[in-house]
C-alpha positions in Angstrom: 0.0 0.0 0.0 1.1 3.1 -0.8 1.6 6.3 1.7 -1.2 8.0 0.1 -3.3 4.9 0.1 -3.1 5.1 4.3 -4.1 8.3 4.3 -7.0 8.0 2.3 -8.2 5.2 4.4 -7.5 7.1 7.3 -9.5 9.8 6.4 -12.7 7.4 6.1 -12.1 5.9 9.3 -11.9 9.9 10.7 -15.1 10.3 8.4 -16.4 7.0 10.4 -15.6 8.3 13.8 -17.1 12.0 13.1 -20.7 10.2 12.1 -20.7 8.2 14.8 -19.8 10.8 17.5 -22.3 13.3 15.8 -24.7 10.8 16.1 -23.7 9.7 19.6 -23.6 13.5 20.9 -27.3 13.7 19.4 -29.0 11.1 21.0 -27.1 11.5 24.7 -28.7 15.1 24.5 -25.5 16.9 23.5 -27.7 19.1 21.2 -28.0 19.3 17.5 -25.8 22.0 16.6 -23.1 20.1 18.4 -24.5 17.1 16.3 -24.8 18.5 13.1 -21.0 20.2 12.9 -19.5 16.4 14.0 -21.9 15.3 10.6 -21.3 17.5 8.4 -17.4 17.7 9.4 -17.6 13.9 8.7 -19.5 14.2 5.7 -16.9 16.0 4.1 -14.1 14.5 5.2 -15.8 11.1 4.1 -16.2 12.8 0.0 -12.6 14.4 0.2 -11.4 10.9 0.8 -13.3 9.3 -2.0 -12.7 11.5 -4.0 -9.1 11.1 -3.6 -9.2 7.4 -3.8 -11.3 7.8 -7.3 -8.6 10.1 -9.0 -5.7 8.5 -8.1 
């Protein structure tokens, strides 16, 4: 595997870990802003990654 290759699947498994904690944070009553930043922070970091993967 290549040292870009590690990264990109580190990024998902930061992308992984972002969703769940979002989710996490919203159902302990952490609030939904709180939520929704941990989401959407994941969300992105999850499409950087593939998109990454796809182009190289």
């Amino acid at each position: 595997m290549t040292r870009y290759r590690v990264y990109q699947v580190l990024g998902i498994v930061v992308a992984a870990l972002f969703l769940t904690l979002g989710v996490v944070a919203f159902l302990t009553g952490g609030g939904p802003i709180i939520a929704a930043i941990a989401v959407v922070g994941g969300l992105i970091v999850l499409i950087a990654s593939i998109v990454t993967m796809v182009r190289s």
